[in-house]
C-alpha positions as CSV (number, residue, x, y, z in Angstrom):
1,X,-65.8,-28.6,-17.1
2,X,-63.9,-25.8,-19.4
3,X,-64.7,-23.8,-15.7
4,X,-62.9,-26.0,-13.6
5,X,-60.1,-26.2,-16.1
6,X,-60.0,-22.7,-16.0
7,X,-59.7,-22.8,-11.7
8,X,-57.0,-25.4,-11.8
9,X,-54.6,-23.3,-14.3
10,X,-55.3,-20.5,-12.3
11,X,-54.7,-22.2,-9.3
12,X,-51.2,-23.5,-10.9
13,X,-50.6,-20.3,-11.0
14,X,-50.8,-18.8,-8.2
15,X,-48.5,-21.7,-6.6
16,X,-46.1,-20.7,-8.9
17,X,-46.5,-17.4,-8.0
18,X,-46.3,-18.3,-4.2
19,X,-43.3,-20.6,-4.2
20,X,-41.0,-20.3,-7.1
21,X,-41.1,-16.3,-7.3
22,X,-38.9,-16.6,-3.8
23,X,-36.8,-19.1,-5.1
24,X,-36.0,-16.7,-8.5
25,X,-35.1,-14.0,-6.3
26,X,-32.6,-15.8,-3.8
27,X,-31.3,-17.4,-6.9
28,X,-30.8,-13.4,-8.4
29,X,-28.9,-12.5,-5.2
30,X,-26.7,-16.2,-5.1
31,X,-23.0,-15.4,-6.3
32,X,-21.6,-17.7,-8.6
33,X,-18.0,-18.2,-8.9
34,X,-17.0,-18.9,-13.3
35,X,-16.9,-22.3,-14.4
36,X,-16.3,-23.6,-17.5
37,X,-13.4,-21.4,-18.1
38,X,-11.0,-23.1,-21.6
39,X,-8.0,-22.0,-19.4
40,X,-5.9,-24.3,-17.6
41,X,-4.9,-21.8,-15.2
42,X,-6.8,-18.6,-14.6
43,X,-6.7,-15.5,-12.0
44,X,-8.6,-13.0,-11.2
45,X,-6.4,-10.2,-9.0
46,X,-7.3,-7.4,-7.2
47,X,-4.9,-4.6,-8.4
48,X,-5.0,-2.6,-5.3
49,X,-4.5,-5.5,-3.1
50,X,-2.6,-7.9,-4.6
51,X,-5.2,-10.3,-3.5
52,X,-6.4,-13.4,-6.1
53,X,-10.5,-13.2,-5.9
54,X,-10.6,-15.9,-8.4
55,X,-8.2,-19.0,-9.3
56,X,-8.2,-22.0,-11.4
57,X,-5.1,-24.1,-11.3
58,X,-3.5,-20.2,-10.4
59,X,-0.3,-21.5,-8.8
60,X,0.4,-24.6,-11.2
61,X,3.6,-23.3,-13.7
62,X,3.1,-23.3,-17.2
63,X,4.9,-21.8,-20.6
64,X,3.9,-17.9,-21.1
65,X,4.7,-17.1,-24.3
66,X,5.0,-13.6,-25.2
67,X,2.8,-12.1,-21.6
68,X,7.0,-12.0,-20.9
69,X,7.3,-9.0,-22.6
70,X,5.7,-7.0,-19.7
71,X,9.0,-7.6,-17.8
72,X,11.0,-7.1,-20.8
73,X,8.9,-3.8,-21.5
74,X,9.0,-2.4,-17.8
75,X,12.7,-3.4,-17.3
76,X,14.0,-1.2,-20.1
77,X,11.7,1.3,-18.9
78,X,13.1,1.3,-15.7
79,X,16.9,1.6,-17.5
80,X,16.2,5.1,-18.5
81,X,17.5,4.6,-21.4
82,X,14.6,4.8,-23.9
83,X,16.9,7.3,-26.0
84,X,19.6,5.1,-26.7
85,X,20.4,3.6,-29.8
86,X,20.3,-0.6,-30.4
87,X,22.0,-2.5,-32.2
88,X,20.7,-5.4,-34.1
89,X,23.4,-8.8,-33.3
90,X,23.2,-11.7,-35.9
91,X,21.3,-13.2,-33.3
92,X,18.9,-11.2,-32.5
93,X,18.3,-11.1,-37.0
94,X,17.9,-14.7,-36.5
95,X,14.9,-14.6,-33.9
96,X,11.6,-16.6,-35.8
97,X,8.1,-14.9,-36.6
98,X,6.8,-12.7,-35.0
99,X,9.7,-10.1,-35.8
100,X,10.1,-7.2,-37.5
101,X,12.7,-8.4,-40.1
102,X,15.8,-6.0,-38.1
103,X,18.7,-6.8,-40.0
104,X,22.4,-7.3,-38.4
105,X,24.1,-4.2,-37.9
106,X,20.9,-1.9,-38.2
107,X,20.1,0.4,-35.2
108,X,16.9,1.6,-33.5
109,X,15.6,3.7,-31.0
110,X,15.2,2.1,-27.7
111,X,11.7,3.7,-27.5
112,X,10.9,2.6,-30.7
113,X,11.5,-0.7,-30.0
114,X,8.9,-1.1,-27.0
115,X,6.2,0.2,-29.2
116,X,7.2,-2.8,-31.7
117,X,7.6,-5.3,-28.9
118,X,4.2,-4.5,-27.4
119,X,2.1,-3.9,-30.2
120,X,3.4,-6.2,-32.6
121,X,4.9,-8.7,-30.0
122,X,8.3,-8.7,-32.1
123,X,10.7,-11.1,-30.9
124,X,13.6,-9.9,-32.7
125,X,13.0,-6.5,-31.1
126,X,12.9,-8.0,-27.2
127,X,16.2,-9.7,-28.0
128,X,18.0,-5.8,-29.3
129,X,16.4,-4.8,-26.3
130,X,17.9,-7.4,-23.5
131,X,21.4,-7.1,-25.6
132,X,21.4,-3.7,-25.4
133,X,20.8,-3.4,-21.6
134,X,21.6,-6.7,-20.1
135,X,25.0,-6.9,-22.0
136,X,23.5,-10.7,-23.1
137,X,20.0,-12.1,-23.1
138,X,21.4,-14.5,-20.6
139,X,22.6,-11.2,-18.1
140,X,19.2,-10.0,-19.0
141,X,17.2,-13.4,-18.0
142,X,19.0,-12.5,-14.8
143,X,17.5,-9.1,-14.6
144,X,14.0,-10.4,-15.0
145,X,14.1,-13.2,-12.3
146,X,15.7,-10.6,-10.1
147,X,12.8,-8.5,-10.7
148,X,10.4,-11.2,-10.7
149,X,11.8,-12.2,-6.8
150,X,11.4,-8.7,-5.6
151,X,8.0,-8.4,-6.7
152,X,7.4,-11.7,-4.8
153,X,7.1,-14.2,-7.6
154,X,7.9,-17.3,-5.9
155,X,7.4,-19.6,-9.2
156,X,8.5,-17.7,-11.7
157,X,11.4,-18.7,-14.2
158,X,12.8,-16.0,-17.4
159,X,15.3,-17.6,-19.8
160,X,14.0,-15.6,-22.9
161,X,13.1,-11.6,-23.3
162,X,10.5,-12.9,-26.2
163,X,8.9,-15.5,-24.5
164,X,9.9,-17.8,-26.7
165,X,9.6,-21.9,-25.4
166,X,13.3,-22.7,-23.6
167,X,14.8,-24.5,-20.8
168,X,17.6,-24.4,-19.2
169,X,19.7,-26.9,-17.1
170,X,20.7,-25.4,-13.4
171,X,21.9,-26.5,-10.3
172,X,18.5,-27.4,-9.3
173,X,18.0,-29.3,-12.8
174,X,15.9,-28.2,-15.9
175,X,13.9,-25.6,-15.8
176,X,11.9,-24.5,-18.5
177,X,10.4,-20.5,-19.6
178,X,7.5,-20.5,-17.1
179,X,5.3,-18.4,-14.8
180,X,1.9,-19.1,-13.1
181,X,-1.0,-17.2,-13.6
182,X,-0.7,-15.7,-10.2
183,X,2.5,-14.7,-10.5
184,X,1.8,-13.4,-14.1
185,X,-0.8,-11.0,-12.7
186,X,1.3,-9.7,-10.1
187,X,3.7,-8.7,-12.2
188,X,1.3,-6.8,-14.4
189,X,-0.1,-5.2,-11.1
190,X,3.6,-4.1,-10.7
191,X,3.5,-2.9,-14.3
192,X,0.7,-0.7,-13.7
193,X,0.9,0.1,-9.6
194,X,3.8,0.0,-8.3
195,X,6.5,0.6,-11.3
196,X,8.1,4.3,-11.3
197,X,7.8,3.8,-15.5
198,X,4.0,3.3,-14.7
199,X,3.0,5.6,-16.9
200,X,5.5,5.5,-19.8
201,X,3.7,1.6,-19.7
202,X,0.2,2.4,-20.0
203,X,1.5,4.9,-22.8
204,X,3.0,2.7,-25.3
205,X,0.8,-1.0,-24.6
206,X,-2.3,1.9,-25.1
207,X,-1.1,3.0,-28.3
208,X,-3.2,1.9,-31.1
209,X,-0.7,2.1,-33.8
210,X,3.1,3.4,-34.2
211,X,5.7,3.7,-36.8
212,X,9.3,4.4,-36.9
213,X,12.7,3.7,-39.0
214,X,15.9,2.4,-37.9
215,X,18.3,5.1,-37.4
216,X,19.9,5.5,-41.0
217,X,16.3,6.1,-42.5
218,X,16.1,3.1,-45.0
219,X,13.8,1.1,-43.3
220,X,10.0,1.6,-41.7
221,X,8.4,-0.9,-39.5
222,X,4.5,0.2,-38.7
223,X,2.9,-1.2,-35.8
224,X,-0.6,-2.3,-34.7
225,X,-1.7,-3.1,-31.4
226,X,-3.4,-6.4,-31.3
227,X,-5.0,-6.3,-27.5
228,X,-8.9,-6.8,-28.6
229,X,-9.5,-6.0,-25.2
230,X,-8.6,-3.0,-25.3
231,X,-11.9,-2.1,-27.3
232,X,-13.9,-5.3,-25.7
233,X,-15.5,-3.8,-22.3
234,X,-15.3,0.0,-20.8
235,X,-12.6,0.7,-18.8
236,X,-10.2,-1.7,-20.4
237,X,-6.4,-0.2,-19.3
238,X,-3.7,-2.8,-21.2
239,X,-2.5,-5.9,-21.6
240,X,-0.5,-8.3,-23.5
241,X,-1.0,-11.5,-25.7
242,X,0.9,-14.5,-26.4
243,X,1.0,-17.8,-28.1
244,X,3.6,-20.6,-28.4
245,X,3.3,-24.5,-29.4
246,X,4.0,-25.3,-25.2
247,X,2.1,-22.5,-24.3
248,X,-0.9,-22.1,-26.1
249,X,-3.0,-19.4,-26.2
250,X,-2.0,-16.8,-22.9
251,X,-3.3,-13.3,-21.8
252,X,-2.9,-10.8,-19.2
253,X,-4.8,-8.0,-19.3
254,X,-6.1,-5.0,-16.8
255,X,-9.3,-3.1,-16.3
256,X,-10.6,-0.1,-14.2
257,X,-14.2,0.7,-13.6
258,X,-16.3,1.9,-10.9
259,X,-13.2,2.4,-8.3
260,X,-12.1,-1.5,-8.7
261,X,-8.7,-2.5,-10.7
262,X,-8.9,-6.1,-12.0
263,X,-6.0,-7.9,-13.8
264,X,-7.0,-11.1,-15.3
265,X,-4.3,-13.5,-16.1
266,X,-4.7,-16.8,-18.2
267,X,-2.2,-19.6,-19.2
268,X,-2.8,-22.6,-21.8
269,X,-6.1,-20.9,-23.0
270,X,-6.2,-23.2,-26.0
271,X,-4.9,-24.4,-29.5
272,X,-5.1,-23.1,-32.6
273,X,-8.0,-23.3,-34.2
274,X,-9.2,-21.3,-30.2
275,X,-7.4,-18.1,-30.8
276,X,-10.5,-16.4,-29.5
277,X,-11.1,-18.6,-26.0
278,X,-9.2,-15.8,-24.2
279,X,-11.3,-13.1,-25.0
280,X,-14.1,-15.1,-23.9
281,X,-12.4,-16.3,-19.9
282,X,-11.3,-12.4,-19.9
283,X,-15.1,-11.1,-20.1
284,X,-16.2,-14.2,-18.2
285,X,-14.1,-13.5,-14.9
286,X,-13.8,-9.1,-15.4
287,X,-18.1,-9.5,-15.4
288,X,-17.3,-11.2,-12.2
289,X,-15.0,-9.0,-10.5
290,X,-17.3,-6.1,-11.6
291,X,-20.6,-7.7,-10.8
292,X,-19.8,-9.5,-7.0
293,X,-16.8,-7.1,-5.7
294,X,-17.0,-3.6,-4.2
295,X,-13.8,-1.8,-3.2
296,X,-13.8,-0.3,0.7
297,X,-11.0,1.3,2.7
298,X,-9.7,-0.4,5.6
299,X,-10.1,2.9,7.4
300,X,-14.1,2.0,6.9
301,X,-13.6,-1.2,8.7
302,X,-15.2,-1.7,12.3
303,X,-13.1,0.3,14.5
304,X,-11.6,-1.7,17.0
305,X,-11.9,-1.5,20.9
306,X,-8.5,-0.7,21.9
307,X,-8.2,0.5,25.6
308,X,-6.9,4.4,25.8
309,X,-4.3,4.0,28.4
310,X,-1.7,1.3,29.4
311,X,-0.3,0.4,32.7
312,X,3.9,1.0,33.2
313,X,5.4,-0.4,35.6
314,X,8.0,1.5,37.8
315,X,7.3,4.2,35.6
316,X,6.8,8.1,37.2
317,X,3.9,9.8,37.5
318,X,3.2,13.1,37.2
319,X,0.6,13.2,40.1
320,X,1.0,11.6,44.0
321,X,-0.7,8.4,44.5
322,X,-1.6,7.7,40.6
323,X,-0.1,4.4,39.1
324,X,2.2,5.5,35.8
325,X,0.5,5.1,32.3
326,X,0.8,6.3,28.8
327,X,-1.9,7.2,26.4
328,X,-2.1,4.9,23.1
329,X,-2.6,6.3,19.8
330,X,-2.9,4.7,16.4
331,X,-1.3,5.0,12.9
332,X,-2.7,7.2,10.3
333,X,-5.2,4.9,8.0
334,X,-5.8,6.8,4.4
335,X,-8.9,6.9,2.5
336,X,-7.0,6.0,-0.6
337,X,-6.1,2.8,1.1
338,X,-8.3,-0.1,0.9
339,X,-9.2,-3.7,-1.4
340,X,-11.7,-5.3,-3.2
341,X,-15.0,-7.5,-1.2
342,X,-17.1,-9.9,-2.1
343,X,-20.8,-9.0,-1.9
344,X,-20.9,-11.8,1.4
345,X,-17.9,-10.6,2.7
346,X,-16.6,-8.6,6.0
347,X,-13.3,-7.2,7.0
348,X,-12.5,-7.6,10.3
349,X,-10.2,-6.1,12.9
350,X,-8.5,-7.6,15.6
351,X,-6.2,-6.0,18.2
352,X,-3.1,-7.7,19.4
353,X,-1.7,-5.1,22.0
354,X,0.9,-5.3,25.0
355,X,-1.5,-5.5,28.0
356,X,1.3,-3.6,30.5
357,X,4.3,-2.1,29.6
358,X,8.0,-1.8,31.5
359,X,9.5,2.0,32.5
360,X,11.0,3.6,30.5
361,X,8.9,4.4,27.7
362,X,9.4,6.6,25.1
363,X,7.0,8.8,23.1
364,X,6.2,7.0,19.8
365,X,7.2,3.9,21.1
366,X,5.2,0.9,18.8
367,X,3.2,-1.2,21.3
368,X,1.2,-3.6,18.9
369,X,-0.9,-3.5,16.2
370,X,-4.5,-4.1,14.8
371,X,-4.9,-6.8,12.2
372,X,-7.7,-6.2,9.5
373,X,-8.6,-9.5,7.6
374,X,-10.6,-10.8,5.5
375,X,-11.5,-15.2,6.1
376,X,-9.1,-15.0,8.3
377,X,-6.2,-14.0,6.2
378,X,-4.7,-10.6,7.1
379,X,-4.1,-8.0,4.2
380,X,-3.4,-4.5,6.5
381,X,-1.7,-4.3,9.8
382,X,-1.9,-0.7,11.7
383,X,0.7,0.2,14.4
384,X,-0.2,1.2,17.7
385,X,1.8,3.6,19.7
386,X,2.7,5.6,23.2
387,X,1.5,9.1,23.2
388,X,3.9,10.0,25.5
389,X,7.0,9.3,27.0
390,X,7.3,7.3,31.6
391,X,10.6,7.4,32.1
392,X,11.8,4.9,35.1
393,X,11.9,5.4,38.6
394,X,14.8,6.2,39.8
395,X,17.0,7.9,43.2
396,X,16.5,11.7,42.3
397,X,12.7,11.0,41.1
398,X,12.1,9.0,44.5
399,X,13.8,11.7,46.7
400,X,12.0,15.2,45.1
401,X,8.5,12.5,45.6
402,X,9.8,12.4,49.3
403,X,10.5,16.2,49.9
404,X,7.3,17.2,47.9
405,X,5.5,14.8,50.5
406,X,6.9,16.3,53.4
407,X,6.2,19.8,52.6
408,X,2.4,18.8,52.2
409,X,2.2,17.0,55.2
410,X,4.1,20.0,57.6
């Protein structure tokens, strides 16, 4: 008995062996998107690209609390006026916790303000700031959503530097201080990309801790950067926190690992007591990004089959009895030049070229382009040009044709 026992367990095994062992390892290589994120809206961007790998509610507009001070910060970067002195208005003294306590009348460096408004996430240090380069932190407002259009933020709205909950009647009605979490990452991406200040950015929301005085010496504010993140996972870059009653708890953050630049942008990640929900979506969607996506050029893509010469009509040729063409020759693509894919996915390329063209051609002349996309949406387009120049037939071309002809026939 205890024998057959024995040859039954064993024979369980061995099942087990044969037909859940497969299943484990298609289950190992299966790539699950997060879930249960606390967010109410959450990205996951692709710096390079711009492209979103991963969204939950990422185009629905919310409240953003202090993330706004990365287009405060990178605005007065861009001013070039970080050596300038600010001066504190009664209302910019007035601005609520967080601040820095600036009393009206005191002045501060313009650099040493950013350090304060990044690190400590002082409001009464983005409002000096605005005043001092906008004029107003109405004029300033405008600034931002100026910014905010050219960077291609279609749902975007600034009233405040600080972040601070606001709304404002216009001629389309109310708005209200909001951003999406799309268009919050892509304004980091700008931070960290595309911004001439780049680097001046990554300096000072990098810094672990700064301290400075106002300008007469009587005062000294000492500054701690609060990002977790920044010590949470390898290859953290920056980021920025923020918090409001509308808002909730926010984030934006970047990383950089392995050749891959992810921003991670969240909105309404919870309520106090949940301060710590955003550190845990951040991990949750970076492991993601890190774990599914590998970053390729588009100059690796599939090359495709574009034909070497094209047909012009009434075009001159160069040699009796040939019909006129031009070579075709293609754009420089650059190593450097690429985006992030999925494990399970594949960039494709897909000509769309003139089939004949009409004399006169010149040299350089763009005659289509190849598409490289990815599910069908297209993220790189590469010209396609003449090689050389067909000019058009004409009286004098037709009458040395005619003479050359003669002399070959007599």
């Amino acid at each position: 008995m205890k024998k057959m026992v024995k040859w039954w367990v064993m024979g369980i095994i061995v099942c087990l062996e044969i037909f859940w062992f497969p299943i484990q390892i298609r289950a190992e290589g299966e790539i699950r998107e997060p879930d249960s994120l606390y967010a109410l809206s959450a990205v996951l961007m692709d710096g390079d690209s711009g492209r979103v790998l991963f969204e939950k509610n990422g185009e629905e507009q919310r409240p953003m609390a202090s993330t706004t001070k990365i287009m405060t910060c990178i605005l007065v970067l861009e001013s070039g006026k970080q050596e300038e002195t600010a001066q504190t208005s009664a209302y910019a003294a007035s601005m609520p916790e967080v601040h820095m306590g600036a009393g009206e009348g005191e002045g501060y460096k313009v650099r040493a303000l950013l350090y304060g408004l990044m690190l400590e996430s002082y409001n009464d240090a983005a409002v000096i700031l605005a005043e001092h380069i906008g004029g107003s932190t109405q004029a300033f407002a405008e600034m931002m959503n100026e910014k905010a259009r050219e960077i291609g933020c279609e749902n975007t709205w600034f009233i405040t530097p600080n972040g601070l909950d606001a709304q404002v009647e216009t001629q389309e009605g109310v708005k209200i201080h909001s951003t999406t979490a799309e268009d919050l990452a892509r304004i980091l991406r700008y931070c960290i990309q595309d911004s001439p200040a780049k680097e001046e950015f990554l300096e000072i929301t990098r810094t672990s801790s700064y301290t400075f005085t106002d300008t007469a010496g009587t005062k000294t504010i000492s500054c701690t950067n609060h990002n977790a993140f920044l010590g949470m996972m390898e290859g953290a870059l920056t980021g920025k926190t923020g918090f409001t009653a509308d808002a909730g708890y926010c984030y934006v953050g970047a990383l950089q690992r392995d050749g891959k630049t992810l921003i991670v942008a969240l909105l309404g990640c919870g309520w106090p007591n949940n301060k710590n929900y955003k550190w845990s979506d951040t991990r949750k969607l970076m492991e993601y990004g890190l774990e599914n996506y590998s970053w390729q050029s588009f100059a690796q893509a599939e090359s495709p089959q574009i034909p070497q010469y094209l047909p012009v009509e009434n075009g001159q040729t160069k040699i009796l009895g040939t019909a006129a063409q031009t070579a075709v020759t293609l754009e420089d693509l650059s190593q450097e030049d690429g985006m992030l894919l999925r494990r399970d996915e594949k960039m494709e390329t897909y000509p769309q070229i003139q089939e004949k063209l009409e004399a006169p051609v010149k040299k350089g002349e763009k005659i289509g382009e190849i598409l490289y996309q990815v599910n069908g949406e297209t993220w790189k387009t590469r010209a396609v040009y003449t090689a050389e120049a067909v000019e058009k037939i004409d009286f004098p071309w037709c009458l040395e044709e005619t003479l050359k002809r003669l002399a070959f026939t007599s």
